[in-house]
N, C-alpha and C positions, 0 to 999 in steps of 0.2 A: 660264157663265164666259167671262172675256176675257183672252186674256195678258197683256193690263195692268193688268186689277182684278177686282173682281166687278161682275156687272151685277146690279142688284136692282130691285126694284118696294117703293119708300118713300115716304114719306108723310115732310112738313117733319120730323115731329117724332121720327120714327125716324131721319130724314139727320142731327138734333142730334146726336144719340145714336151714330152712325159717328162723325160728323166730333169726337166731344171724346175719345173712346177711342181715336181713330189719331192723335190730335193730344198724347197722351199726358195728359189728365187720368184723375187716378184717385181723386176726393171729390169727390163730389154731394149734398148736405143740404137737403132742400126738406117743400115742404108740397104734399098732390096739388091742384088748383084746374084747372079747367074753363077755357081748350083746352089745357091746357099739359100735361097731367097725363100723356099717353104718354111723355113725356121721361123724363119721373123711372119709368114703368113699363120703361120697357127698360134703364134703367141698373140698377135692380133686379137685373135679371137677370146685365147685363154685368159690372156692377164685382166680384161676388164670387169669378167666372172668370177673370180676369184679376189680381191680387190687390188690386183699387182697394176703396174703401170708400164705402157708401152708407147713406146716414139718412136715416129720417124723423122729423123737427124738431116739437116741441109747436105751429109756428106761423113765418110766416115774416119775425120778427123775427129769433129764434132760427136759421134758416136761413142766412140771410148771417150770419150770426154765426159758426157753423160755420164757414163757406166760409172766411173770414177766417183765422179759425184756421188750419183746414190750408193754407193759403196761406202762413200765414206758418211753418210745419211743413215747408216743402218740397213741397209736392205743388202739383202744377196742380188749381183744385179751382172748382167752379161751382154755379150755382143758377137753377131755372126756376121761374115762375107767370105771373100773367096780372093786369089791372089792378087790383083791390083788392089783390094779396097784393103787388105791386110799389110800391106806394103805401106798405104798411107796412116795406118796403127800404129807407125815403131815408136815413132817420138811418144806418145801417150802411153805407150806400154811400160819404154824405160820408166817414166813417169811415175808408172803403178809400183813399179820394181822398188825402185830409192824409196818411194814414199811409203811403203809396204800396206797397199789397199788392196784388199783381195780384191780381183775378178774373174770371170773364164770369158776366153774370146774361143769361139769356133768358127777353123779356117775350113770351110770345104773346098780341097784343091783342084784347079783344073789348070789345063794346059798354058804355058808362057814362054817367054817373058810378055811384058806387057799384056794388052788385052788378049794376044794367042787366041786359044779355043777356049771359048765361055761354054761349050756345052761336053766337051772333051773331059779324059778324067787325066789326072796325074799325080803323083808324090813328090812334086821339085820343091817342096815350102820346107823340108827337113831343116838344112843349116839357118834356111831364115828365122824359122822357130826359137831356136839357139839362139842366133848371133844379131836377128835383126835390124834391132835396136841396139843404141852404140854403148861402149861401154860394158865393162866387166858388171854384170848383173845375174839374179835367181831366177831362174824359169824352171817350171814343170811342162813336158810337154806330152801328150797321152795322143794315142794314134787304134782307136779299136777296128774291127773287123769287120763283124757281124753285128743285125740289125739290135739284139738284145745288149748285146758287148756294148755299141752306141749310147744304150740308155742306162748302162751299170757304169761306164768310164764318167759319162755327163755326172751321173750323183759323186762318184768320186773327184772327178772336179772340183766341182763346188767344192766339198769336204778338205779336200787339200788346200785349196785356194784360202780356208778360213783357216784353217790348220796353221799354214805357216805361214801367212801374209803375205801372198804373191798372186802374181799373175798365171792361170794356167790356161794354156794353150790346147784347142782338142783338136788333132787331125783329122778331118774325113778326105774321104776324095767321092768325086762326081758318082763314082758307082756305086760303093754303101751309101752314100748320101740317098740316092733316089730307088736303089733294088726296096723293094718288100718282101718281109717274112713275117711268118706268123709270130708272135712271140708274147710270153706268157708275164704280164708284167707283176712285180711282185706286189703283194697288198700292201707292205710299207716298206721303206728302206733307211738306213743308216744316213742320221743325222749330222754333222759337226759344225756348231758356230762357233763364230771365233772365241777368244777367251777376253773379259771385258775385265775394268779393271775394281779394283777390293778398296782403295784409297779414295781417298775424299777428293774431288774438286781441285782443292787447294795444293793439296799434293802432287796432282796428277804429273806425270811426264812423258808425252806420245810416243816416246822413244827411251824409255827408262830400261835398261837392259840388266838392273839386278833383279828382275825377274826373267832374266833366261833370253837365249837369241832372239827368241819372240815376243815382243812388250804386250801387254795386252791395251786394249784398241776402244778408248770411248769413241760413239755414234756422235755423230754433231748434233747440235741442238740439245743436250743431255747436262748442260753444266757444266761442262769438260773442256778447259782451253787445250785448242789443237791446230796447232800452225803447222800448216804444208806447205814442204817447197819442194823445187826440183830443184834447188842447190844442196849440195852435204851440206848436213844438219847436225846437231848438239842432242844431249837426250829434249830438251825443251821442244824442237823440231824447228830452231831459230838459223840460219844459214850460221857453217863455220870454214874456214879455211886455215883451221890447227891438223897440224898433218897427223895428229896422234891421234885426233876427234877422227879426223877423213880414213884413216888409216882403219881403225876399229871398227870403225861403219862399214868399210869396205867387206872386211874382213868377216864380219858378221852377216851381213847380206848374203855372201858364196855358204857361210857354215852352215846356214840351218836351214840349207838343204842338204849341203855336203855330209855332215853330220849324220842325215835320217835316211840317205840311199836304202838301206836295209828296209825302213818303213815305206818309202815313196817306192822305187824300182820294183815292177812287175812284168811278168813274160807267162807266155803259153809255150810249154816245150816238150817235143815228146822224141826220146830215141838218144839227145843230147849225147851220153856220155857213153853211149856205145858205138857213134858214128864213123864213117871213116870220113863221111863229106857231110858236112854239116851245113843247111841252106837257112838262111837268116830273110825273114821277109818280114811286111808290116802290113795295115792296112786289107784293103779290094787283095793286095796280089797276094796274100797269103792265102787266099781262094784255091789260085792255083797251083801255089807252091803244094800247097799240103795235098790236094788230087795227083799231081804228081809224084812225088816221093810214096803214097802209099801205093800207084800204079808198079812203081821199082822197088818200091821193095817186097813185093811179091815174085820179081824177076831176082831177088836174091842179096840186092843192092842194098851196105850197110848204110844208110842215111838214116838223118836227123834233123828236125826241125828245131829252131828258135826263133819264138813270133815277141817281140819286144811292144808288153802294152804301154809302159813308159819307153817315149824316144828318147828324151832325158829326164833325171839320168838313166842313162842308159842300164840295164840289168847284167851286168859284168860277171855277177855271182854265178850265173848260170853259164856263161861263156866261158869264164873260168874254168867251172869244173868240166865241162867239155875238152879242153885243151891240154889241164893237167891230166885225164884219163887215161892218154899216153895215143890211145886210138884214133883222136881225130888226124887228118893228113890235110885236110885242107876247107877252105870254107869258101861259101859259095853264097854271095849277097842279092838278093833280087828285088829291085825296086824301079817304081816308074818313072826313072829319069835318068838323067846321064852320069851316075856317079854320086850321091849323099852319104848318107848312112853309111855307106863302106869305108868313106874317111876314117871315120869312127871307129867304126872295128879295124881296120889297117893299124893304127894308131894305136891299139891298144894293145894290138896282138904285137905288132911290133917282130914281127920277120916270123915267129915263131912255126907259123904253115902259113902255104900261101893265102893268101885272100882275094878272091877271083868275083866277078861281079856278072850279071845280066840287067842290062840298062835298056830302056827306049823310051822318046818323048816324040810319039808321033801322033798322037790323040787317040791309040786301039790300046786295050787293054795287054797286058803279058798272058798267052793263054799258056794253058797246063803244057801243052804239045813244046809250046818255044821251051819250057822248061826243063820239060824231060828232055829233048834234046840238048841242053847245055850241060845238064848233070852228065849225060852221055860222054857229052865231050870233053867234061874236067875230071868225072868218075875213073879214073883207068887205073 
């Protein structure tokens, strides 16, 4: 023990399972799925101790379904799996999206398409994160590292997810999901519920937007009429198909997130604006991005790391200043799969240096070595 927390020996996917119980959720409804599946085992244990509620779902269409629910029931409430059972989410996600009920869903990634390697690690869930689910829609999606980073991203979840009335998505993969470290957990953490609303009953409007991109949000059962649909809606939350009601709704959905990039987008970056080659990684492999670059740069080698804790949106401010400092020449993406995230930065960079990648989806991790060898090879 430490006078400011406890120190434990966990493994990613028991620091979920801290970080959504000290973060105040108290409904978990999932399906078990291969690596994800200690989540939902220790919440088993936790939520009935604490007076939270846990279920296990026919399947995990049903499971965000759930989630949804008690979300919209007042509870902070979540859901984990891993690539197929996250794939069978999108419809329920959009869902969450339109209808702006906070939840967090945590995908621990392993190898695909389809059932692929269930014991395998990988990063191919990037653009699904994003794109999903159909339709121009708000996501937050968060991608941490290390086994502490797991349980300060997870409270940040949450906190976002009430914050601005969305769905946030947390990346692990197969490796921080199941490595152990010791890690020192803090005696309390930063709270944020959503914001309820000031007006009577009578008044209310689920979706009343003169108070700001984000309505504030009665619990069911509270006296509060609150009609949900998955069709555009009116501020009432009554379906509409006036293109200037559909249009604003739209519009507002993208804003407020687009809006708070500044407050939402976070990165770990060190060397950034002096680098010549700058290596962008997320996740497990930023393990070994970061043992290698500081390997080379003892050999002299001007690099720089950018580790993006939001995948979306992505942290542009820091890329920026990277590319405006005149000294980057090129960048260098590393992620476990054939090509994501690099869209992204391609895209933004937009010709200005090149954007060169290290990609594999063979079920082994990217170790330090493949690394330094590729910097070797684009470094020149």
């Amino acid at each position: 023990m430490s006078k400011d927390g406890r120190v434990l020996l966990l493994s990613g996917n028991e620091a979920v399972a801290q970080g959504a119980v000290a973060v105040g959720c108290r409904f978990f409804a999932g399906y078990p799925i291969t690596p994800s599946s200690e989540i939902a085992e220790q919440l088993s244990l936790i939520m009935p101790r604490i007076g939270g509620k846990f279920i296990q779902m026919e399947d995990e269409i049903a499971s965000i379904a759930a989630v949804i629910g008690a979300s919209l029931a007042g509870v902070k409430s979540m859901t984990a799996t891993s690539g197929p059972g996250y794939s069978l989410k999108q419809e329920n996600i959009g869902y969450a999206a339109l209808t702006e009920v906070p939840c967090v869903i945590f995908n621990v990634q392993r190898g695909g398409p389809s059932t692929g390697l269930p014991t395998s690690p990988a990063q191919a869930d990037v653009l699904q994160a994003k794109w999903g689910t159909h339709g121009d829609h708000p996501v937050i999606v968060l991608a941490p590292t290390y086994v502490r980073e797991v349980f300060d991203l997870t409270v940040r979840a949450f906190n976002l997810s009430e914050e601005y009335r969305v769905p946030v998505v947390v990346l692990l993969d197969e490796i921080n999901a199941h490595m152990r470290e010791k890690v020192e957990l803090p005696a309390s953490v930063e709270i944020v519920d959503r914001t309820k609303p000031t007006v009577s009953p009578e008044e209310y409007k689920p979706y009343d937007t003169s108070f700001g991109d984000i309505p504030p949000m009665a619990n069911y059962g509270e006296g509060y009429r609150f009609h949900v649909t998955g069709l555009m809606h009116d501020a009432t939350g009554f379906p509409s198909g006036d293109a200037k009601i559909v249009g604003a709704c739209q519009e507002r959905l993208l804003r407020k997130i687009d809006a708070n990039v500044d407050k939402i987008a976070a990165s770990k970056c060190r060397f950034h604006e002096e680098a010549e080659t700058l290596v962008i990684s997320f996740g497990s492999t930023a393990r070994s991005v970061n043992h290698a670059v500081a390997e080379l740069r003892e050999e002299g080698l001007k690099l720089g790391t950018l580790r993006p804790l939001t995948l979306f949106p992505f942290p542009l401010k820091e890329l920026e200043q990277a590319l405006s400092s005149g000294k980057t020449k090129r960048i260098l993406v590393v992620e476990l799969n054939m090509g994501q995230l690099i869209l992204e930065i391609q895209r933004y960079v937009a010709g200005r240096v090149p954007v060169l990648g290290l990609h594999k989806a063979d079920g082994e991790p990217i170790t330090p070595e493949e690394v330094v060898d590729r910097i070797r090879e684009v470094h020149r």
